[in-house]
PDB file of N, CA, C and O in Angstrom, chain B, residues numbered from 101:
ATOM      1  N   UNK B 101      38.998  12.285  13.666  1.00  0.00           N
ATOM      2  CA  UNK B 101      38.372  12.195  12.349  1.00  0.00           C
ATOM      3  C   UNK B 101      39.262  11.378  11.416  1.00  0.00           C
ATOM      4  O   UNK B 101      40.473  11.485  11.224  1.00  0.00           O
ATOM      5  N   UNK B 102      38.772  10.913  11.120  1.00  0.00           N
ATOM      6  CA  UNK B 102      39.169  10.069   9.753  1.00  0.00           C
ATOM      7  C   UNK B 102      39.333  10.857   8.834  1.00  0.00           C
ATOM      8  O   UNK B 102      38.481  11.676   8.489  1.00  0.00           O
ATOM      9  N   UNK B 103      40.884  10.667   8.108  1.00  0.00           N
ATOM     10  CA  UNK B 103      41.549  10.921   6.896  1.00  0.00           C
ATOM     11  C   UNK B 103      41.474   9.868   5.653  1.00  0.00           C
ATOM     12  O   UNK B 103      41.449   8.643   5.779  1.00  0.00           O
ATOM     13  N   UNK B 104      41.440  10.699   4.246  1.00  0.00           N
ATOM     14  CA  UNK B 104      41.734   9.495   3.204  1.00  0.00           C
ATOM     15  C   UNK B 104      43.015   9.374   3.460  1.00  0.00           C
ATOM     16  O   UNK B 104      43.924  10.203   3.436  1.00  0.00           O
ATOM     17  N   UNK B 105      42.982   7.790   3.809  1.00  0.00           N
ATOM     18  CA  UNK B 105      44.183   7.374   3.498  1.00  0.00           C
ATOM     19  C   UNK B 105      44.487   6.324   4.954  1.00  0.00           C
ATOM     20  O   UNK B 105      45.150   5.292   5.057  1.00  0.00           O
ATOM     21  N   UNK B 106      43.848   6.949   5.766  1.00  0.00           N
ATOM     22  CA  UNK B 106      43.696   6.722   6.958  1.00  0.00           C
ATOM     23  C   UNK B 106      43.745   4.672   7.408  1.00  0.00           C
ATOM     24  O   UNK B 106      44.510   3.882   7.961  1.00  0.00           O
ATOM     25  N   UNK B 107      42.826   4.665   6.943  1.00  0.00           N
ATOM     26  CA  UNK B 107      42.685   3.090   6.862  1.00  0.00           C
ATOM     27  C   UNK B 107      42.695   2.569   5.291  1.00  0.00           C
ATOM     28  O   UNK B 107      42.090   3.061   4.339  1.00  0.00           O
ATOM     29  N   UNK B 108      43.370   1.687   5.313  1.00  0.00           N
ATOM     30  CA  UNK B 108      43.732   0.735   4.304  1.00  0.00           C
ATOM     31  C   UNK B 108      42.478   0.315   3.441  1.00  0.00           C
ATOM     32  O   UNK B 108      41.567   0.054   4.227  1.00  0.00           O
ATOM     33  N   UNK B 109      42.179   0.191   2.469  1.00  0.00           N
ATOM     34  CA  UNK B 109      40.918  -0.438   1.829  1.00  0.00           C
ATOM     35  C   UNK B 109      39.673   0.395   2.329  1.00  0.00           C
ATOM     36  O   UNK B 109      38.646   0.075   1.730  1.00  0.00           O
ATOM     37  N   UNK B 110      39.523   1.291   3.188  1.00  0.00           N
ATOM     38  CA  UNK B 110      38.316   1.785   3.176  1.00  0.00           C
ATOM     39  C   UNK B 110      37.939   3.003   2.597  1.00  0.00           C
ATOM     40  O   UNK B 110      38.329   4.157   2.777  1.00  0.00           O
ATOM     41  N   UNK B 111      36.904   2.383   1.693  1.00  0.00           N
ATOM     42  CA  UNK B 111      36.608   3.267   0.740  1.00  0.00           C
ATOM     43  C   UNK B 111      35.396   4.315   0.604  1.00  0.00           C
ATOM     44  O   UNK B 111      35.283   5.059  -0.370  1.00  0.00           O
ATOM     45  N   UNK B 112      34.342   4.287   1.883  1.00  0.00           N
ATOM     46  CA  UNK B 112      33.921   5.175   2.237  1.00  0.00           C
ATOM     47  C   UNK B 112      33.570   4.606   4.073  1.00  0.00           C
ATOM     48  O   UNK B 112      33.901   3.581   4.669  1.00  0.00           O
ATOM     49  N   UNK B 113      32.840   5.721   4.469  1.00  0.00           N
ATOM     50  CA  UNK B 113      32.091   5.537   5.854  1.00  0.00           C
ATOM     51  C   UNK B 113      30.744   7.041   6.182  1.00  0.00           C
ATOM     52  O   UNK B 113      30.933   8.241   6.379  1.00  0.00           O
ATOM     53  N   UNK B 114      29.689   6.363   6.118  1.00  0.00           N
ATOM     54  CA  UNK B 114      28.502   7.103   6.012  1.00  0.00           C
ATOM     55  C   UNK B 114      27.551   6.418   6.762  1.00  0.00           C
ATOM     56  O   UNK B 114      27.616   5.344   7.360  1.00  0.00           O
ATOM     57  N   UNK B 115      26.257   7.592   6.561  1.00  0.00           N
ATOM     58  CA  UNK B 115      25.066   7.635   7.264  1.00  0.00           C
ATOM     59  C   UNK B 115      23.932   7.582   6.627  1.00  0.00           C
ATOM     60  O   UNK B 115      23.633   8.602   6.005  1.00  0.00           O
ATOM     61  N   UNK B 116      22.870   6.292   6.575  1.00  0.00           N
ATOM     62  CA  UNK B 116      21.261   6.598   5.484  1.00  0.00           C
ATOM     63  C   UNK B 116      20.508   6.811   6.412  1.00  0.00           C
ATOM     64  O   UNK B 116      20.468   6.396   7.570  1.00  0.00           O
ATOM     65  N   UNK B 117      19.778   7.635   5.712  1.00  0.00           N
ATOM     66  CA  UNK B 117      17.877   7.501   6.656  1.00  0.00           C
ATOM     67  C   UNK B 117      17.420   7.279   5.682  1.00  0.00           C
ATOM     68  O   UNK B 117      17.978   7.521   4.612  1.00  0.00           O
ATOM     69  N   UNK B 118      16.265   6.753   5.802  1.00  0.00           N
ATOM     70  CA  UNK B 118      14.934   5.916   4.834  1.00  0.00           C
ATOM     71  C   UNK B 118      13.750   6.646   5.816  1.00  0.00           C
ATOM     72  O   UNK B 118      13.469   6.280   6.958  1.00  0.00           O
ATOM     73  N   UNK B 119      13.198   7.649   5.153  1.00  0.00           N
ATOM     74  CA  UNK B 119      11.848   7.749   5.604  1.00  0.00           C
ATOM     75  C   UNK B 119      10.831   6.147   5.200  1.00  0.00           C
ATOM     76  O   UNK B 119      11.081   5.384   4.267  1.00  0.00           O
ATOM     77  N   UNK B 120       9.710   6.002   6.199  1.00  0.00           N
ATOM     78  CA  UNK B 120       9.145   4.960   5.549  1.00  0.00           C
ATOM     79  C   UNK B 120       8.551   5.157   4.379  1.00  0.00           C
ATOM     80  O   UNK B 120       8.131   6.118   3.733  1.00  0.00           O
ATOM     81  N   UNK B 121       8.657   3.423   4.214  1.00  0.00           N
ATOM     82  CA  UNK B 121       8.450   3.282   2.346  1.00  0.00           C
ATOM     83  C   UNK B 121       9.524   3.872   1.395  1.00  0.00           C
ATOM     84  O   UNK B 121       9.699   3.807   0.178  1.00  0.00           O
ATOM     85  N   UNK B 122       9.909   4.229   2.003  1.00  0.00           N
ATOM     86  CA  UNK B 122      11.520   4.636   1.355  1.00  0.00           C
ATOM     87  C   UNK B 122      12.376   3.495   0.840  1.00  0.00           C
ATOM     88  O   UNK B 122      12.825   2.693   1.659  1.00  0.00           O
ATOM     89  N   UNK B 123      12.720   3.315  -0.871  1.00  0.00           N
ATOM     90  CA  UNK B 123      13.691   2.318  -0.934  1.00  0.00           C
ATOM     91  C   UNK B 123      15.266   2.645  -1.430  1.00  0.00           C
ATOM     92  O   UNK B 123      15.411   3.808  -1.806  1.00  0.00           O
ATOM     93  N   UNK B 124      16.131   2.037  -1.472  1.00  0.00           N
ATOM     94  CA  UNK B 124      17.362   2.484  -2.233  1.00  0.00           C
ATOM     95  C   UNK B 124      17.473   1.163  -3.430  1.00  0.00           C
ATOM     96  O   UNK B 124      17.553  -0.036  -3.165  1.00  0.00           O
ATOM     97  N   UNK B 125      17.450   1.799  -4.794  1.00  0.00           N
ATOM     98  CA  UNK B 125      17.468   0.692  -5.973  1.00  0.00           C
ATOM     99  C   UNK B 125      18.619  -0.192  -6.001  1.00  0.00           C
ATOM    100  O   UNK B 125      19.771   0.012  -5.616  1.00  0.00           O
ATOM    101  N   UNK B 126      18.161  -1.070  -6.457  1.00  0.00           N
ATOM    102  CA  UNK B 126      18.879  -2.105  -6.368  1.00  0.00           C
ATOM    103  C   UNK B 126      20.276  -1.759  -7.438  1.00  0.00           C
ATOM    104  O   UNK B 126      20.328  -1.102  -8.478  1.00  0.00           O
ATOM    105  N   UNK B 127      21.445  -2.584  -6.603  1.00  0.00           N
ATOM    106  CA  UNK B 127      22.708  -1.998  -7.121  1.00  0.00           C
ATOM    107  C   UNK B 127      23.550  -3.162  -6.875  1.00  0.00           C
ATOM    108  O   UNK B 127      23.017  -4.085  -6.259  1.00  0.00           O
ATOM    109  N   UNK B 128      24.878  -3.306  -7.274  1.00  0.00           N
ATOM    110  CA  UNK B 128      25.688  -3.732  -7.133  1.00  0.00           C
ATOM    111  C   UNK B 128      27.413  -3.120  -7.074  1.00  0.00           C
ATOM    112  O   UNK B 128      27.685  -2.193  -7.837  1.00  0.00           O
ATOM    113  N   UNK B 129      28.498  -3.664  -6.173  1.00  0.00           N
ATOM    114  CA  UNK B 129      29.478  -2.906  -6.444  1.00  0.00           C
ATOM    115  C   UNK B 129      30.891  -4.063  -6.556  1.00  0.00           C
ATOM    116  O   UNK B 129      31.466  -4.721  -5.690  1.00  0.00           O
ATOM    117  N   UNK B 130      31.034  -3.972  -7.574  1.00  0.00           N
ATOM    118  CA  UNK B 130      31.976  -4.715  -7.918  1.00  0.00           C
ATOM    119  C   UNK B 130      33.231  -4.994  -7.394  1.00  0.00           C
ATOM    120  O   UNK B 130      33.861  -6.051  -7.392  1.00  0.00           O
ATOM    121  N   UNK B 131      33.506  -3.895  -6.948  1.00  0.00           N
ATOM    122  CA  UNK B 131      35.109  -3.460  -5.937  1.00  0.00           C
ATOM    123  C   UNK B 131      35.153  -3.259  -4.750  1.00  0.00           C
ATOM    124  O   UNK B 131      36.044  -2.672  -4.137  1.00  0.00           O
ATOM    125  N   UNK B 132      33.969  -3.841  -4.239  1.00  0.00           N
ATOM    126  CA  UNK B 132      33.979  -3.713  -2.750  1.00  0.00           C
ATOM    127  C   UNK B 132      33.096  -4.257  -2.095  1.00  0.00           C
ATOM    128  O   UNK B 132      31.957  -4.446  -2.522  1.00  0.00           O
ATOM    129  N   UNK B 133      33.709  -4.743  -0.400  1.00  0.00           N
ATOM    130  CA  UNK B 133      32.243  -5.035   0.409  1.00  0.00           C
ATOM    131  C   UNK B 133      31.529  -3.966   0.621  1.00  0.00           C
ATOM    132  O   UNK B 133      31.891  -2.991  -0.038  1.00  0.00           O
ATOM    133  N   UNK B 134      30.495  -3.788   1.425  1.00  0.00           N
ATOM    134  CA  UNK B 134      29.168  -3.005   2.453  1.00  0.00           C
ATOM    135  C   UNK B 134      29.337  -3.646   3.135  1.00  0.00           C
ATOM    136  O   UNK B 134      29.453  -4.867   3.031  1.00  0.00           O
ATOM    137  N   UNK B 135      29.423  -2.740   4.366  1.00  0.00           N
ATOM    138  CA  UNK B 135      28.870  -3.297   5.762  1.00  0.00           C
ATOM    139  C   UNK B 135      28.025  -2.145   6.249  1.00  0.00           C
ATOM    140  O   UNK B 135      28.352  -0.992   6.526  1.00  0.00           O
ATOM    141  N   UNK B 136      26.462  -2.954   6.293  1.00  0.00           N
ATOM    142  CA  UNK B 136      25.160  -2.184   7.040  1.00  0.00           C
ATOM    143  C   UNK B 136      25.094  -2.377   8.457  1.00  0.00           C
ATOM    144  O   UNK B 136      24.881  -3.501   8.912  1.00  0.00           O
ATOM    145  N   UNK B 137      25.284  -1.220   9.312  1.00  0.00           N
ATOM    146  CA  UNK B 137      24.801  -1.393  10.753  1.00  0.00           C
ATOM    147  C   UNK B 137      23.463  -0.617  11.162  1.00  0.00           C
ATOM    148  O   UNK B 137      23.428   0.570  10.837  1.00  0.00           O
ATOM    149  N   UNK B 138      22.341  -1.156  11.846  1.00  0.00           N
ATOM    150  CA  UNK B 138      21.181  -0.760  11.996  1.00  0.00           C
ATOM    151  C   UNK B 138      21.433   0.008  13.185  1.00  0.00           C
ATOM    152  O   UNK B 138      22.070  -0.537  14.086  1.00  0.00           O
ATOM    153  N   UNK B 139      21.023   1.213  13.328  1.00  0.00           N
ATOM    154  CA  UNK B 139      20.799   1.958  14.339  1.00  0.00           C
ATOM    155  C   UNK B 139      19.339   2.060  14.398  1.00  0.00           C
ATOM    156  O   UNK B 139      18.885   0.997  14.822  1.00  0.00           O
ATOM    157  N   UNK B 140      18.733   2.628  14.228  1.00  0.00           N
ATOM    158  CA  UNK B 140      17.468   2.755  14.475  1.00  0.00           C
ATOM    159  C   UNK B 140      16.380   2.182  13.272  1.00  0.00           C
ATOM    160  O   UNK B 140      16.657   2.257  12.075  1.00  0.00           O
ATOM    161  N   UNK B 141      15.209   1.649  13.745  1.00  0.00           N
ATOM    162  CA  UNK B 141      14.289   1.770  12.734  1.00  0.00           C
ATOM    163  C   UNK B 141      13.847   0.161  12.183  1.00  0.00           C
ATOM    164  O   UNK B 141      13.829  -0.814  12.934  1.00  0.00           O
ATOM    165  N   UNK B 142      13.681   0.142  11.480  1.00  0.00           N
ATOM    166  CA  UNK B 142      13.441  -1.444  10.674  1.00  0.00           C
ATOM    167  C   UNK B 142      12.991  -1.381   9.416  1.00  0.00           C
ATOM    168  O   UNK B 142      12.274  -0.504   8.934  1.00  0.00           O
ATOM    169  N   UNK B 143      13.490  -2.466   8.821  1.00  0.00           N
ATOM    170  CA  UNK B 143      13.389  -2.858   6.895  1.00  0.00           C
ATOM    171  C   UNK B 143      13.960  -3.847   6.997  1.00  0.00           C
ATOM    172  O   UNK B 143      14.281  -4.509   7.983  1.00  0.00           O
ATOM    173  N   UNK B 144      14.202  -4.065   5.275  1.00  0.00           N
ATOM    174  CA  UNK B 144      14.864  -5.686   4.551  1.00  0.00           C
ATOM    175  C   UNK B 144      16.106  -4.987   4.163  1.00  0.00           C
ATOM    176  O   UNK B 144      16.340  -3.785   4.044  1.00  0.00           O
ATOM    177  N   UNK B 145      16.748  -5.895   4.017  1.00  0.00           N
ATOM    178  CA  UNK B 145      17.838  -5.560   2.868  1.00  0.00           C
ATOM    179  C   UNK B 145      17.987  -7.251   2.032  1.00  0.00           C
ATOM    180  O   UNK B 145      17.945  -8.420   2.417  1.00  0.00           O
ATOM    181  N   UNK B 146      18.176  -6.544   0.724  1.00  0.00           N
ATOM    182  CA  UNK B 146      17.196  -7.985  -0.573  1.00  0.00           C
ATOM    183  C   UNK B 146      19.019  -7.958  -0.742  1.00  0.00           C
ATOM    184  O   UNK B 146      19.850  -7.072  -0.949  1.00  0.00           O
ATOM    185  N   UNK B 147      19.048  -8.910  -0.604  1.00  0.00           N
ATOM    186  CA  UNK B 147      20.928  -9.382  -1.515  1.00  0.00           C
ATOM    187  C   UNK B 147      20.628 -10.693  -2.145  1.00  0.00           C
ATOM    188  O   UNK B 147      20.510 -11.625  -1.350  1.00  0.00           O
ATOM    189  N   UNK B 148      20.413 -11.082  -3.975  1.00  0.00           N
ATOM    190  CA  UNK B 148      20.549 -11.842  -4.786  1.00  0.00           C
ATOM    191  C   UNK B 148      19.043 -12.248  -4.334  1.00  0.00           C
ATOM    192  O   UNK B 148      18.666 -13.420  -4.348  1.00  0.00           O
ATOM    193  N   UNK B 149      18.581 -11.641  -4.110  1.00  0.00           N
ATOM    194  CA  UNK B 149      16.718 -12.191  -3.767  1.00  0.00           C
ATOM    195  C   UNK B 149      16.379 -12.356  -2.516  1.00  0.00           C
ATOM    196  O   UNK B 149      15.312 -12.245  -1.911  1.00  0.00           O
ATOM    197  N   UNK B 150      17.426 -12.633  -2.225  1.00  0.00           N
ATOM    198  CA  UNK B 150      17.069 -13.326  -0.802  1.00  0.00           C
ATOM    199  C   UNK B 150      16.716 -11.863   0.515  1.00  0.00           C
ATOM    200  O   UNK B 150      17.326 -10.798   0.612  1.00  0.00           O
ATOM    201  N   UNK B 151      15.814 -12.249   1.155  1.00  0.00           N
ATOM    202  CA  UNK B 151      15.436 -10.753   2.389  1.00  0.00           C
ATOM    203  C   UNK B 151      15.677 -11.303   3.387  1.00  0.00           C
ATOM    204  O   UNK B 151      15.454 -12.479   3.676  1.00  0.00           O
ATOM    205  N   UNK B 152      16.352 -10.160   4.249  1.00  0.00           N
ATOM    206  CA  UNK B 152      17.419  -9.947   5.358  1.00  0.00           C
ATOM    207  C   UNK B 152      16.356  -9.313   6.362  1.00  0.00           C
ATOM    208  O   UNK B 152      15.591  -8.594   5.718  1.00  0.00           O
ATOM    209  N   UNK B 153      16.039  -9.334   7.755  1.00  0.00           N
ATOM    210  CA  UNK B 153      15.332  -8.426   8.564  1.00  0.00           C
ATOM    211  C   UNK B 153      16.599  -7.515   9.291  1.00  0.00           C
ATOM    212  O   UNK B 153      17.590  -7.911   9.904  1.00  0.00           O
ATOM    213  N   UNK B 154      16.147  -6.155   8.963  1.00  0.00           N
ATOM    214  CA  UNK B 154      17.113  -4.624   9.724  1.00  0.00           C
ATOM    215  C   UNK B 154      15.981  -4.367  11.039  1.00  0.00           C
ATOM    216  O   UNK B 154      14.836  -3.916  11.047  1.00  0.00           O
ATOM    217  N   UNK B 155      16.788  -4.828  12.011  1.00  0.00           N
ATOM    218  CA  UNK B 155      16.119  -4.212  13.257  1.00  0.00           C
ATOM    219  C   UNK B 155      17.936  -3.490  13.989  1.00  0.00           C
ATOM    220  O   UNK B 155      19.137  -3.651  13.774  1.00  0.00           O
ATOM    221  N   UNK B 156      17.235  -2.869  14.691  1.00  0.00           N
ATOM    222  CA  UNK B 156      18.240  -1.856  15.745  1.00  0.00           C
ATOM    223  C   UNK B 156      19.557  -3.317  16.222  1.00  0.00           C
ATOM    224  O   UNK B 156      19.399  -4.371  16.837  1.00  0.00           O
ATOM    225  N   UNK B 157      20.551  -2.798  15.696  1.00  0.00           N
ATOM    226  CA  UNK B 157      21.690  -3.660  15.894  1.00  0.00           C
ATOM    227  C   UNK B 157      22.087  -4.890  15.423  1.00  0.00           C
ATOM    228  O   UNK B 157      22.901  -5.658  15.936  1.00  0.00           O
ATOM    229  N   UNK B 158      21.290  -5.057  14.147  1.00  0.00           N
ATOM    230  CA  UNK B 158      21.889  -6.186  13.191  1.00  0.00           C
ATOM    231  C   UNK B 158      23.106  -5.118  12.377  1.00  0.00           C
ATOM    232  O   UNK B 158      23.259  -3.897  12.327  1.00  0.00           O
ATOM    233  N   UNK B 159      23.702  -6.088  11.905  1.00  0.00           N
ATOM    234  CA  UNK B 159      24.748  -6.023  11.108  1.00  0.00           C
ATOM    235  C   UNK B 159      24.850  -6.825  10.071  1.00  0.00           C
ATOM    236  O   UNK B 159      24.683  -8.013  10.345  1.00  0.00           O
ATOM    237  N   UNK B 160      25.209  -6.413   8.271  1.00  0.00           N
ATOM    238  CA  UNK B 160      24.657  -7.113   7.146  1.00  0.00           C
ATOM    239  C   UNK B 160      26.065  -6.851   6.089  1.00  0.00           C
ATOM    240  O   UNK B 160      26.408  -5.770   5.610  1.00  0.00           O
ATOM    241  N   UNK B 161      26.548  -7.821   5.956  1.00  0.00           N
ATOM    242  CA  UNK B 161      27.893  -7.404   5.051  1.00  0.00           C
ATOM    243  C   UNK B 161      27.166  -8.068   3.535  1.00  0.00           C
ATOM    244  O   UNK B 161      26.244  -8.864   3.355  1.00  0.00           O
ATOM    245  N   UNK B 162      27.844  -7.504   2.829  1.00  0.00           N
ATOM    246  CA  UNK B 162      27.519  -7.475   1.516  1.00  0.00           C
ATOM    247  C   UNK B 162      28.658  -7.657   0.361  1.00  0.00           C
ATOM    248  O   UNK B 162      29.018  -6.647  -0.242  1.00  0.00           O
ATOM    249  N   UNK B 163      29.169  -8.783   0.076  1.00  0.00           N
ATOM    250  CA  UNK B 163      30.479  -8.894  -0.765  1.00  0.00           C
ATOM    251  C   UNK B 163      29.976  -8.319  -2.329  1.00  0.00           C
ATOM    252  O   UNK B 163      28.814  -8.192  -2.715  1.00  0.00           O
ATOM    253  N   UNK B 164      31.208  -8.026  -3.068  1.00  0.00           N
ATOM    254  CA  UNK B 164      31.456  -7.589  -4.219  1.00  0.00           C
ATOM    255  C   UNK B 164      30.571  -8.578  -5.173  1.00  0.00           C
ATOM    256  O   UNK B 164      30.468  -9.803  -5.106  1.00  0.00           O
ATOM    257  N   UNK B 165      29.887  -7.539  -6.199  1.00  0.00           N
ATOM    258  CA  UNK B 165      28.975  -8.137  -7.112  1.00  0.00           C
ATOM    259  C   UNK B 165      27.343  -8.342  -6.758  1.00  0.00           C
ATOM    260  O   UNK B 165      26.430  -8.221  -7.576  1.00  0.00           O
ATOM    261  N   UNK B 166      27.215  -8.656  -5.440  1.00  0.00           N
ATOM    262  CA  UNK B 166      25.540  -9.377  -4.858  1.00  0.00           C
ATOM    263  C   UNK B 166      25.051  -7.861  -5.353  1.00  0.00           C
ATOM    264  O   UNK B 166      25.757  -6.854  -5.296  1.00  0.00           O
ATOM    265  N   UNK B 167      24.001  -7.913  -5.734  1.00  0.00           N
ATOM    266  CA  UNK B 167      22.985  -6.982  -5.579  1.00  0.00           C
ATOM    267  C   UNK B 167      22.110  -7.063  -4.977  1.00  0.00           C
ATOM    268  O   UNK B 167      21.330  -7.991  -4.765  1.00  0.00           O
ATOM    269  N   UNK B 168      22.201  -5.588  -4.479  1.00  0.00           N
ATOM    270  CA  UNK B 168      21.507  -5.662  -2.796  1.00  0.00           C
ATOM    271  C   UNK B 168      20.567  -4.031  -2.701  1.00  0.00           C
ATOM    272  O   UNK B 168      21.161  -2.991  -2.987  1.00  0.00           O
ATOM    273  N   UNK B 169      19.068  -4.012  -2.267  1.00  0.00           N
ATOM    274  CA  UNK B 169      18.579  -3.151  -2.380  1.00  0.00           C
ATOM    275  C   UNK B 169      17.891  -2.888  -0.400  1.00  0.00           C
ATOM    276  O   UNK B 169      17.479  -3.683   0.445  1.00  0.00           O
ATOM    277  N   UNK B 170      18.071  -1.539  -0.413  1.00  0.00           N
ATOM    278  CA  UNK B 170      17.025  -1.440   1.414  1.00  0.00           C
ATOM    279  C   UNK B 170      15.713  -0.526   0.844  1.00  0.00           C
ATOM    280  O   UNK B 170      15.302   0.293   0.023  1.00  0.00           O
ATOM    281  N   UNK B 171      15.369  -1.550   2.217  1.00  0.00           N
ATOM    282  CA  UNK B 171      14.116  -1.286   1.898  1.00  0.00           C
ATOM    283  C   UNK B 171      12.986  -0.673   3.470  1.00  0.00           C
ATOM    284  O   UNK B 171      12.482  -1.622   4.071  1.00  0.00           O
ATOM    285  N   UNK B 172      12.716   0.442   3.924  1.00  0.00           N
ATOM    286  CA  UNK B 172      12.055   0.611   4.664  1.00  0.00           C
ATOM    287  C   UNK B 172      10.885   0.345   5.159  1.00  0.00           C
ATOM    288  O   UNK B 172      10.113   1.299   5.259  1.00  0.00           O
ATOM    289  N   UNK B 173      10.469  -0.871   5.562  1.00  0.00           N
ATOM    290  CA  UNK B 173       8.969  -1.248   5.253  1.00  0.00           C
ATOM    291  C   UNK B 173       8.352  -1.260   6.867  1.00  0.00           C
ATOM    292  O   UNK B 173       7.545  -2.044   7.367  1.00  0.00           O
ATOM    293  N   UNK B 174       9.091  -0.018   7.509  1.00  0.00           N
ATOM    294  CA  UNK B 174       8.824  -0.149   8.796  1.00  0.00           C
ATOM    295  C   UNK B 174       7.669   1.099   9.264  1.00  0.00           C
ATOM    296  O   UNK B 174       6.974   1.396   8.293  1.00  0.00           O
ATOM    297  N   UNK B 175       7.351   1.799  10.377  1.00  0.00           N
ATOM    298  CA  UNK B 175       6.430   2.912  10.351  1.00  0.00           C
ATOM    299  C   UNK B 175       7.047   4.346  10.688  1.00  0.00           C
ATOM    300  O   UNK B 175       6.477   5.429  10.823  1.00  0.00           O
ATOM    301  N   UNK B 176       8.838   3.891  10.808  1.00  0.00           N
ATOM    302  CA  UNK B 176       9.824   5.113  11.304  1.00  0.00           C
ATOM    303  C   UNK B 176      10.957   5.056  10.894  1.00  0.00           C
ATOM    304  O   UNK B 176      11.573   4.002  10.736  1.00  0.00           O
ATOM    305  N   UNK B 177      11.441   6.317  10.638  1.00  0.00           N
ATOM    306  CA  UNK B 177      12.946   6.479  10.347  1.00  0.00           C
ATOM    307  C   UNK B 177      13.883   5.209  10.655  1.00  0.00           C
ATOM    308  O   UNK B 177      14.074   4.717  11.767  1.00  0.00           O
ATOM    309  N   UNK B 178      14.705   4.565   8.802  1.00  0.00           N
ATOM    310  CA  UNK B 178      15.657   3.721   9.043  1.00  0.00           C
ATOM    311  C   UNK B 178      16.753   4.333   9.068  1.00  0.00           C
ATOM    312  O   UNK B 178      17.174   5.130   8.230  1.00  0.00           O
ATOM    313  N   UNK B 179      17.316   3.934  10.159  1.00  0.00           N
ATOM    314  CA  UNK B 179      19.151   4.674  10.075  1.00  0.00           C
ATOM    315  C   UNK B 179      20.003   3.674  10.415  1.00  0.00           C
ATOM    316  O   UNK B 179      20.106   2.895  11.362  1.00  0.00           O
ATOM    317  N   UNK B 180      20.781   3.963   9.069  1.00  0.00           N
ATOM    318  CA  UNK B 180      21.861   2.946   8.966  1.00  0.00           C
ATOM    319  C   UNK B 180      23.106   3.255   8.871  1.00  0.00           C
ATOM    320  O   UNK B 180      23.363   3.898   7.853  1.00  0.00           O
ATOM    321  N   UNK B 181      24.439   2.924   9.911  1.00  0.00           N
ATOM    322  CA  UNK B 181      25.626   3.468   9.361  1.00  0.00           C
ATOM    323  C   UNK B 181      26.468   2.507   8.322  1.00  0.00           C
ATOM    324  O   UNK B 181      26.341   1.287   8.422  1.00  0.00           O
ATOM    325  N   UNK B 182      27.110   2.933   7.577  1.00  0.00           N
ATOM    326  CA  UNK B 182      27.323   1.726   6.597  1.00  0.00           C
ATOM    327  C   UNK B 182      29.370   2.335   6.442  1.00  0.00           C
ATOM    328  O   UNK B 182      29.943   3.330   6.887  1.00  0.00           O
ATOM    329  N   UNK B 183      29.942   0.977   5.495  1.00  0.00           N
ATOM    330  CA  UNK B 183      30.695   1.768   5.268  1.00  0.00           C
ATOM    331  C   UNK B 183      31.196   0.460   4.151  1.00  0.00           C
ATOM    332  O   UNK B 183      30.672  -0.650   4.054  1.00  0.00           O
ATOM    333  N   UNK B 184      32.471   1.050   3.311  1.00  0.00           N
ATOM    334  CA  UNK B 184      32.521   0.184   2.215  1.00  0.00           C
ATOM    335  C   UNK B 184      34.536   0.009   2.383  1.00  0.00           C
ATOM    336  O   UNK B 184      35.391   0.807   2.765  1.00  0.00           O
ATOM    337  N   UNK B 185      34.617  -1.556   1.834  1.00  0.00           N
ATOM    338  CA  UNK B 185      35.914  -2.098   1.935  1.00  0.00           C
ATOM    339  C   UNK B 185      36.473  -2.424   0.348  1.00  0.00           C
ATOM    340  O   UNK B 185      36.096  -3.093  -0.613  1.00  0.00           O
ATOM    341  N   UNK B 186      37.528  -1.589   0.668  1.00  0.00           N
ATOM    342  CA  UNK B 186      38.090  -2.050  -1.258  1.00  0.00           C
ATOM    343  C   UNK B 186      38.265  -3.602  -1.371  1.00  0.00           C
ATOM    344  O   UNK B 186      39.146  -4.041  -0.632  1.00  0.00           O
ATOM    345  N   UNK B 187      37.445  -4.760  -2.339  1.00  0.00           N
ATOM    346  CA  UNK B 187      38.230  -6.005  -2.776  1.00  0.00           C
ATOM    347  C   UNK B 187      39.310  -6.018  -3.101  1.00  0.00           C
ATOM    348  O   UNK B 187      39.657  -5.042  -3.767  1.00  0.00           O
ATOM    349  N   UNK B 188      40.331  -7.053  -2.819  1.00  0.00           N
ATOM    350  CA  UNK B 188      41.541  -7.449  -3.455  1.00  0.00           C
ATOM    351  C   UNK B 188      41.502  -7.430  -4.767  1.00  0.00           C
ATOM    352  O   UNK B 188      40.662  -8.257  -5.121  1.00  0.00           O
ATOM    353  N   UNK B 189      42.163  -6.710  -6.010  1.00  0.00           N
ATOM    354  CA  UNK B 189      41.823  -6.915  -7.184  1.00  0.00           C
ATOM    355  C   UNK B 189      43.373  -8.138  -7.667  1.00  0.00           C
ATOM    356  O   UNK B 189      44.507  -8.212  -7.194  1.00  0.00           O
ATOM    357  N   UNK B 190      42.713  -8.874  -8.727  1.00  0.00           N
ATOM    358  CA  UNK B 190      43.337 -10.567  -8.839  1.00  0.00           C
ATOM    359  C   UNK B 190      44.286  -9.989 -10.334  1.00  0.00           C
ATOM    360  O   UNK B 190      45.004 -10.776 -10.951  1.00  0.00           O
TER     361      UNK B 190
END
């Protein structure tokens, strides 16, 4: 198991489900990447407008600032493991 402190810059590591039609609002994070890994299911993920296709084993990084929303527009459970990297602050 993973400890805080454990790895350097990582600032969380988690699990979403998206029932369908399920969205997560659009956000941004200033101090850090996302990295989305698709396990099961299918959707978009919208970063600065632009739409991404989530099928089973894409992978979607997301740098500091983009705003980026998921979106389930599939007919089954999206599961995504994700996890977030502290930016270098300047």
């Amino acid at each position: 198991m993973l400890r805080c402190g454990d790895l350097p810059h990582l600032t969380n590591f988690s699990q979403a489900r998206f029932a369908p039609g399920q969205t997560a609002i659009p956000h941004a994070h200033q101090d850090m990447f996302e990295v989305f890994f698709v396990e099961t299911g299918a959707g978009v993920i919208r970063i600065d407008s632009q739409e991404y296709p989530l099928v089973p084993g894409n992978c979607v990084a997301v740098e500091p600032g983009e705003v980026h929303e998921v979106i389930n527009n599939g007919a089954t459970e999206l599961v995504l493991t994700y996890f977030g990297l502290q930016a270098e602050q300047s």
